[in-house]
C-alpha positions in Angstrom: 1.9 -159.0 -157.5 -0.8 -157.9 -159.8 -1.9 -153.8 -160.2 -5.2 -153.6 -157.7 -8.1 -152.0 -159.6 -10.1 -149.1 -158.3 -13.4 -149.2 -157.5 -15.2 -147.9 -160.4 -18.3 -146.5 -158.7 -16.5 -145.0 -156.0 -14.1 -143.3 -158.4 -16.8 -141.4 -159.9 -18.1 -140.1 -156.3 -15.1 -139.1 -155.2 -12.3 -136.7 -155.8 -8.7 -136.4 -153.6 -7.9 -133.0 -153.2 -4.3 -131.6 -152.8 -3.9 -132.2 -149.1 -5.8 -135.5 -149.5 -8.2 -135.6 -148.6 -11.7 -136.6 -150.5 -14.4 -134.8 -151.4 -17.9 -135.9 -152.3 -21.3 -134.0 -153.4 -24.0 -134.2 -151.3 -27.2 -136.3 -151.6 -30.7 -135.8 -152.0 -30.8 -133.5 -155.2 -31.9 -135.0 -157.7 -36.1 -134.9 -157.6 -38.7 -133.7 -154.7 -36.8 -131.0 -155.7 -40.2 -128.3 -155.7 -40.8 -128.5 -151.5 -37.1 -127.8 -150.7 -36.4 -124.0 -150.1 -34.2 -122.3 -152.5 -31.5 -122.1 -150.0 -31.4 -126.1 -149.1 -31.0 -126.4 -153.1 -28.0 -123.9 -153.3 -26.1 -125.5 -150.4 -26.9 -128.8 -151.7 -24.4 -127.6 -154.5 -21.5 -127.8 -153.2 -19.5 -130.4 -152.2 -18.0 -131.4 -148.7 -15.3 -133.1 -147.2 -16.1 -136.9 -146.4 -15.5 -137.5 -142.7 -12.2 -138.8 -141.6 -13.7 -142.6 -140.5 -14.9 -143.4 -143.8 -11.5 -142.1 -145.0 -9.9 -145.4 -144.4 -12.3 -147.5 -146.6 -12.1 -145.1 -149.3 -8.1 -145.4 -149.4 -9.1 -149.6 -149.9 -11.8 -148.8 -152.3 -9.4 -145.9 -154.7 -5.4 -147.3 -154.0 -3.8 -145.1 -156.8 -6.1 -142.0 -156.1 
């Protein structure tokens, strides 16, 4: 059987960590950026953990992540 291939744009989103599971950055930072608070901004920053039932279509989407 063939190698599957990833799924190029959702291999640039997202990152498995060590136990895992995958980790995304969050949305809504890249313009409007002068009306959010300083504080929305920083947390927008970090990443987060992407919620356990979307897990299951990012293991189709990434097979050899």
């Amino acid at each position: 059987m063939p190698k599957m291939k990833s799924h190029r744009g959702a291999a640039k989103r997202f990152k498995k960590t060590g136990t895992g599971k995958f980790m995304k950055n969050k949305a809504f930072k890249s313009h409007i950026l002068e009306k959010k608070s300083a504080k929305r901004k920083r947390n927008l920053r970090k990443s987060e953990v992407v919620p356990a039932a979307e897990e299951k279509r990012l293991r189709k989407l990434l097979p050899y992540k």
